[in-house]
DRENRO-5725 format. One line per field, with one value per residue (C-alpha): residue in three letters; y, z, x. Coordinates in pm, whole numbers. Layout:
% DRENRO-5725
residuo (ALA, ...)
v (Y, ...)
w (Z, ...)
u (X, ...)
% end
This chain:
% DRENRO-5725
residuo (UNK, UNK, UNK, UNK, UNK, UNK, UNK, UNK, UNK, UNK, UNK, UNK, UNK, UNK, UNK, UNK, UNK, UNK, UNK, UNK, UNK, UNK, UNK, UNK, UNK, UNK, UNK, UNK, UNK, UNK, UNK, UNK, UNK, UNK, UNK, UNK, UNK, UNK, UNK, UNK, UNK, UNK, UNK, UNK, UNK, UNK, UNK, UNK, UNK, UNK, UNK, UNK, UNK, UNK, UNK, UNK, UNK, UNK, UNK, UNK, UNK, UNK, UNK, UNK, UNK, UNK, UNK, UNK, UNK, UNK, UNK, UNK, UNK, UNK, UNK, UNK, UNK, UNK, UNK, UNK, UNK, UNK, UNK, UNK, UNK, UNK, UNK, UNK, UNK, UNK, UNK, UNK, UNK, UNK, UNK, UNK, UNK, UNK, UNK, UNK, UNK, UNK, UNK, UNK, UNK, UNK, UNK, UNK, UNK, UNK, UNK, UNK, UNK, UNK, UNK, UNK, UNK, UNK, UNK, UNK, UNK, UNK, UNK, UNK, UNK, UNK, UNK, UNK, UNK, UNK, UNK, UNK, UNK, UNK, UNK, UNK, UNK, UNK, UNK, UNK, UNK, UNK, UNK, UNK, UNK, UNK, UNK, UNK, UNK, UNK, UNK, UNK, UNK, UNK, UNK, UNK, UNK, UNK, UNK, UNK, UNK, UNK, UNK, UNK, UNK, UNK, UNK, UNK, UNK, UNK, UNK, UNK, UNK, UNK, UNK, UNK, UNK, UNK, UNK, UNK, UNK, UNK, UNK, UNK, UNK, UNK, UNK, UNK, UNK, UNK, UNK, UNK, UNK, UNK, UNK, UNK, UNK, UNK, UNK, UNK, UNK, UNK, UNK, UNK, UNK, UNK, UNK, UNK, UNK, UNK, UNK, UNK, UNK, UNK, UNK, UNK, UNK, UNK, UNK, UNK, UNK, UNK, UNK, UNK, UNK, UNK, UNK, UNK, UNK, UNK, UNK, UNK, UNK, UNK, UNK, UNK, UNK, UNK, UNK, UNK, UNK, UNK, UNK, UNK, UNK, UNK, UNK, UNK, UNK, UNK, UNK, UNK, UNK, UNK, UNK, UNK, UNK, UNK, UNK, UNK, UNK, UNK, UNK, UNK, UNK, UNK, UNK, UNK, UNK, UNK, UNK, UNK, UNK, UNK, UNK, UNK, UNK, UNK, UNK, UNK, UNK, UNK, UNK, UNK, UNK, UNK, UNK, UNK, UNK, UNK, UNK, UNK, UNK, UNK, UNK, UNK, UNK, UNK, UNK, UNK, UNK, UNK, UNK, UNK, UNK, UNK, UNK, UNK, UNK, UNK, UNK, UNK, UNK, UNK, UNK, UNK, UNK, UNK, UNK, UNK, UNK, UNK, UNK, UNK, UNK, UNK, UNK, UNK, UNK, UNK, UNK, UNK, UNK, UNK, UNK, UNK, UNK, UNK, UNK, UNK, UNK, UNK, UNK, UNK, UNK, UNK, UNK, UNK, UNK, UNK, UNK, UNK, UNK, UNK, UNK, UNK, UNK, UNK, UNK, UNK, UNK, UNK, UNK, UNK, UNK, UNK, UNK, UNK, UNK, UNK, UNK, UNK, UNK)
v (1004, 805, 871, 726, 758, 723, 655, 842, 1141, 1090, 1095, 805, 949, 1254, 1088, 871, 1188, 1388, 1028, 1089, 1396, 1159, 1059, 1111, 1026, 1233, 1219, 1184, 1151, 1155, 1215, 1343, 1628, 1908, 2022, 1605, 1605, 1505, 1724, 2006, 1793, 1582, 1760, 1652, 1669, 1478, 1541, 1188, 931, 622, 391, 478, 242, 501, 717, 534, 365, 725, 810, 517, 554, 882, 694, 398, 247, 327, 259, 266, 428, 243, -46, 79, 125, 31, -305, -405, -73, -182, -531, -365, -130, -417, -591, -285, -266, -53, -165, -174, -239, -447, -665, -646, -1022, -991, -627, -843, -1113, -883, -583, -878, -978, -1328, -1389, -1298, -1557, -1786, -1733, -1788, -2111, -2257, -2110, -2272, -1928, -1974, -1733, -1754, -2024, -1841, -1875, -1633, -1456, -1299, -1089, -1076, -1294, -1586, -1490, -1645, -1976, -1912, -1852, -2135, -1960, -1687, -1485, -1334, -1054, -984, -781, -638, -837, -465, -114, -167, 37, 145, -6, 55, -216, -426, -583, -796, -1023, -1146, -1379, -1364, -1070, -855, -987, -689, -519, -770, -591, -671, -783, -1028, -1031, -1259, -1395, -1509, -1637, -1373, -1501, -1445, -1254, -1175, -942, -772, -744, -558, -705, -513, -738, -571, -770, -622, -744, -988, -1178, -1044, -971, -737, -747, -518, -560, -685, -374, -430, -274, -101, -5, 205, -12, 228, 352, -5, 231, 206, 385, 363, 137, 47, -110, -392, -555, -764, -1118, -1465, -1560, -1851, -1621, -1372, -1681, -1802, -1486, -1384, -1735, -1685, -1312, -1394, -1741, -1482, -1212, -1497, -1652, -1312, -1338, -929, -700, -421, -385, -578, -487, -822, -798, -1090, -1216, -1378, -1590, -1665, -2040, -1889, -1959, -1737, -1614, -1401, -1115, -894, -800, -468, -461, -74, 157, 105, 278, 72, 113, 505, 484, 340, 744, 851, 515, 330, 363, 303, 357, 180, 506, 514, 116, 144, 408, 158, -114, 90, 252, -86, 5, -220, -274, -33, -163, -233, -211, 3, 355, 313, 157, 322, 406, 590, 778, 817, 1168, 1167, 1390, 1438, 1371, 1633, 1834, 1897, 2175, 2361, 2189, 2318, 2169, 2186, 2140, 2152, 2353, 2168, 1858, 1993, 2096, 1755, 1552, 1290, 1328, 1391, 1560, 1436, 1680, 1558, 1887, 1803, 2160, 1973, 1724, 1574, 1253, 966, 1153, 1059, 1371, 1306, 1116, 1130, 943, 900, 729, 605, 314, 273, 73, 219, 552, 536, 407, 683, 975, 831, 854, 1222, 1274, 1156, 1351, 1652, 1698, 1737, 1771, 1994, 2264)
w (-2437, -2289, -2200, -1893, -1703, -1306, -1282, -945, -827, -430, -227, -380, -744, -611, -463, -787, -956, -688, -797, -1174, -1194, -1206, -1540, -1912, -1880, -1989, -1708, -1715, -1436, -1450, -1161, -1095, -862, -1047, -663, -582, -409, -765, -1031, -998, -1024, -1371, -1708, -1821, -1584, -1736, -1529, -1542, -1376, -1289, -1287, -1590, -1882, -2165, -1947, -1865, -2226, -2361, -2140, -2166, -2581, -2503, -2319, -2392, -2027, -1725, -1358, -1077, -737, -614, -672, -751, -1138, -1481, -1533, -1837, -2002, -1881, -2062, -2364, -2339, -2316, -2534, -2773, -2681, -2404, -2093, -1766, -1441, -1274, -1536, -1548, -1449, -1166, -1081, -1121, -902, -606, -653, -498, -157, -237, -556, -378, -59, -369, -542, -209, -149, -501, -541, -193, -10, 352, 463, 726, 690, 547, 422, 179, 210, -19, 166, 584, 590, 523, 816, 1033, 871, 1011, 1319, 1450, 1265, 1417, 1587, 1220, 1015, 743, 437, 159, -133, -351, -217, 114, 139, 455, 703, 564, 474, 713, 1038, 1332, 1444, 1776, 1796, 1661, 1848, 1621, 1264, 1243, 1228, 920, 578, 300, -2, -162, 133, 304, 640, 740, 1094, 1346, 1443, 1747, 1596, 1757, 1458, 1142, 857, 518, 259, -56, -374, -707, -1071, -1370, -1743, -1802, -1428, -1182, -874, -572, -255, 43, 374, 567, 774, 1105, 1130, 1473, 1422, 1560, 1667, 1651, 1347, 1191, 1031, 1004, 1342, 1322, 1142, 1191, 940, 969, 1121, 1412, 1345, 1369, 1073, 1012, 1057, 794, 540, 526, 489, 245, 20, 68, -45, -347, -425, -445, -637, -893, -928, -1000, -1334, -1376, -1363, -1093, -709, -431, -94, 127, 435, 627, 1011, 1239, 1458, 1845, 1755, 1506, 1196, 894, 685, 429, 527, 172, -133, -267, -659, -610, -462, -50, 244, 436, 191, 233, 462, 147, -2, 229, 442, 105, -218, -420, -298, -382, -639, -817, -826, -1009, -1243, -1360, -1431, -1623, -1811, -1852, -1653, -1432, -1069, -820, -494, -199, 62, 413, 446, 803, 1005, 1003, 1143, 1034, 1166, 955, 1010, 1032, 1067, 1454, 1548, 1590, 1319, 959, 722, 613, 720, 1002, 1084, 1446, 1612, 1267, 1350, 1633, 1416, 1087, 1441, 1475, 1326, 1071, 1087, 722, 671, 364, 372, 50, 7, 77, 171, 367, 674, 806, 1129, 1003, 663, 577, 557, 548, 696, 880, 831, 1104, 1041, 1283, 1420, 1752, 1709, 2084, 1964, 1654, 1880, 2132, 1851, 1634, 1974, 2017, 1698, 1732, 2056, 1884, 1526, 1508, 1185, 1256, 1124)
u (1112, 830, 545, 413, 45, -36, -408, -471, -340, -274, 28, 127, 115, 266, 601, 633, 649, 884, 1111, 1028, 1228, 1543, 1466, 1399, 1001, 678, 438, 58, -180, -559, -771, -1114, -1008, -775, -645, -528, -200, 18, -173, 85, 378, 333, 365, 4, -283, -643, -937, -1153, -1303, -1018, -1298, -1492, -1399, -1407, -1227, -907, -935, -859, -600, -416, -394, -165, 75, 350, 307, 42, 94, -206, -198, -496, -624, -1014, -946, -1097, -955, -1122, -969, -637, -685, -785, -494, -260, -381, -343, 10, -15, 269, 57, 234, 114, -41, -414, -472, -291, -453, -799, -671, -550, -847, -1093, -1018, -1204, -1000, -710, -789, -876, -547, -319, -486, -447, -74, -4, 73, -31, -307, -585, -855, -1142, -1534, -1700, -1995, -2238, -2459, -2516, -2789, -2507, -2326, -2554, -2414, -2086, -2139, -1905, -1555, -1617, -1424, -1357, -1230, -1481, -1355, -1529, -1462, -1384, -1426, -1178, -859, -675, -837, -1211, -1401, -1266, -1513, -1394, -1701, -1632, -1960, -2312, -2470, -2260, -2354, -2565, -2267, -2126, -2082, -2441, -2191, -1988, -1722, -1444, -1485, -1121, -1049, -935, -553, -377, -115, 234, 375, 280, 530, 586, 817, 787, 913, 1008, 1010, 1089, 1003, 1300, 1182, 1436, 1344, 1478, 1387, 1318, 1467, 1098, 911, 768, 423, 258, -143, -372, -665, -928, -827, -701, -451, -62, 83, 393, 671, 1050, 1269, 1467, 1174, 1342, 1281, 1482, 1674, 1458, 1158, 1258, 1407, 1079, 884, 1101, 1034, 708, 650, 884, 669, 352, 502, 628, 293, 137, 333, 356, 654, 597, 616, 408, 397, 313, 212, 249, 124, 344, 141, 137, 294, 567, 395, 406, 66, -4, -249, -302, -71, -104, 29, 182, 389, 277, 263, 512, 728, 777, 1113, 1260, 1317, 1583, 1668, 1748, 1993, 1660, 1331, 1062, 911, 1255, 1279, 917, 1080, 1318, 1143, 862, 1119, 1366, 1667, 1891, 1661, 1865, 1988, 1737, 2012, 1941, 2128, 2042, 1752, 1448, 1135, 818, 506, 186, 36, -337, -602, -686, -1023, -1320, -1125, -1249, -1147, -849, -499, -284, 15, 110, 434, 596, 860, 1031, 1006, 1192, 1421, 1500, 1826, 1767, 1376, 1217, 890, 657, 317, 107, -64, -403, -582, -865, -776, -1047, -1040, -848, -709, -403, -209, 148, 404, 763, 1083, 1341, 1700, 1973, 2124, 1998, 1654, 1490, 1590, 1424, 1104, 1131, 1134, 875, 629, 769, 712, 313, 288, 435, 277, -93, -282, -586, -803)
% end
């Protein structure tokens, strides 16, 4: 049986393991906190530090292959690991590509992937260079994850409010819809492909508010986001999934926003409106089976649930009952005790064929469930 490691123990970690149960696998996860959302569910819990070197280096020697939940991990461990025999997925060269918002702008430009024109920065003083690209979103180089780390600068009397580090400034588009197409390769090359996600967010938050899949986009449209996300995955040269999220512009032209190298959050419809998800598609191809079929049970669409502002402390779930109430809604709570404004705390799934329907509930839904303390 193999033996297989998550570094991070989130929500993520937790539903690859809720997936793992399909299949003859050994699971490890190591995470500094012994209460994270997956510890309970893998059959060997290590306490440590995912971005200490020495750390993952020893974990990694207990296990045939290791998989990441975040992108904030030891990559010089990994390489050593891999080069030690270890199977990481992704690929550490392509984790040390994507974990760098410059070297990922700088890797879509030399591959040819459109993206936003964009400068970089090393500290704020060096924003006052740019001040004729802006308006501009500014992302941390490393250290940025949902929504953090990101700045819109709409002119120069807000460069105070730039981001002091090796950053990206990338020109603020005029964007008509955001999109999700989540690619999977496994170790012979083939590749599967997720019908593409259309993404609503919360702009205070500049978190995921809702989604709906099959995003609802021209044929043309979706061809050409589809050639592009596979072109990127391909030139990444590592087995594993990558969610792309792509802008439609204003004028109809197609850019590549970010690539995460892991399981994503816009891919989380994919456990009950799919035949394989994207957590048991990542079980295959770590353990070598045939890829499983990306195919749509039914159209979908998804609310994130998030901690509600002004409330910090022990979780409380309200209006849960009349939601589990509801037909073809799914609940996914990731066990986190403390909620806290903005926290990710769970999420819900809604199938059925009518697209406005699926619309109308997911706003019930938000009006309805509350995450407070």
């Amino acid at each position: 049986m193999k033996k297989v490691g998550i570094l991070g123990g989130g929500q993520l970690g937790r539903m690859l393991l809720q997936e793992a149960a399909n299949y003859p696998v050994d699971t490890w996860v190591m995470e500094n906190d012994p209460e994270c959302p997956a510890a309970h569910l893998c059959h060997h819990f290590i306490k440590g530090d995912i971005r200490n070197y020495d750390d993952v280096y020893r974990f990694g020697k207990q296990v045939d292959a290791l998989t990441i939940e975040i992108e904030s991990v030891n990559v010089e461990a990994l390489e050593r690991l891999e080069a030690e025999g270890v199977n990481v997925f992704p690929r550490p060269a392509a984790l040390r590509i994507i974990k760098n918002k410059v070297f990922q702008k700088e890797f879509y430009q030399h591959n040819g992937i459109p993206t936003a024109p964009f400068v970089t920065v090393n500290s704020r003083h060096e924003l006052s260079d740019h001040v004729s690209f802006l308006p501009a979103a500014q992302k941390l180089g490393e250290g940025g994850y949902d929504g953090k780390g990101v700045q819109i600068l709409h002119g120069p009397d807000e460069l105070a409010l730039g981001f002091d580090a090796p950053s990206v400034l990338e020109k603020k588009i005029a964007i008509h819809k955001e999109i999700a197409i989540i690619i999977a390769i496994n170790r012979k090359g083939e590749t599967v492909i997720y019908p593409p996600v259309e993404m609503v967010f919360d702009p205070y938050l500049n978190l995921l508010d809702y989604q709906i899949s099959p995003a609802d986009l021209l044929d043309k449209v979706l061809w050409r986001m589809e050639a592009i996300a596979l072109k990127l995955a391909k030139a990444l040269n590592s087995p594993g999934i990558f969610a792309v999220e792509l802008f439609l512009d204003k004028d109809g032209e197609v850019l590549v926003n970010e690539t995460a190298p892991r399981v994503h959050n816009s891919g989380h419809h994919t456990i009950e409106a799919h035949y394989s998800s994207q957590y048991d598609m990542l079980w295959r191809i770590m353990l070598d089976y045939p890829l499983g079929s990306t195919a749509a049970i039914l159209s979908s669409s998804l609310v994130n649930l998030i901690g509600e502002p002004g409330h910090s402390g022990p979780a409380k779930y309200e209006g849960l009952e009349e939601i589990l109430g509801m037909e073809d809604v799914y609940v996914h709570l990731y066990g986190k005790k403390e909620t806290r404004p903005g926290r990710k705390m769970g999420h819900v799934t809604i199938i059925g064929k009518d697209r406005h329907d699926l619309v109308r509930r997911a706003h019930h839904v938000k009006r309805v469930l509350k995450v407070i303390a």
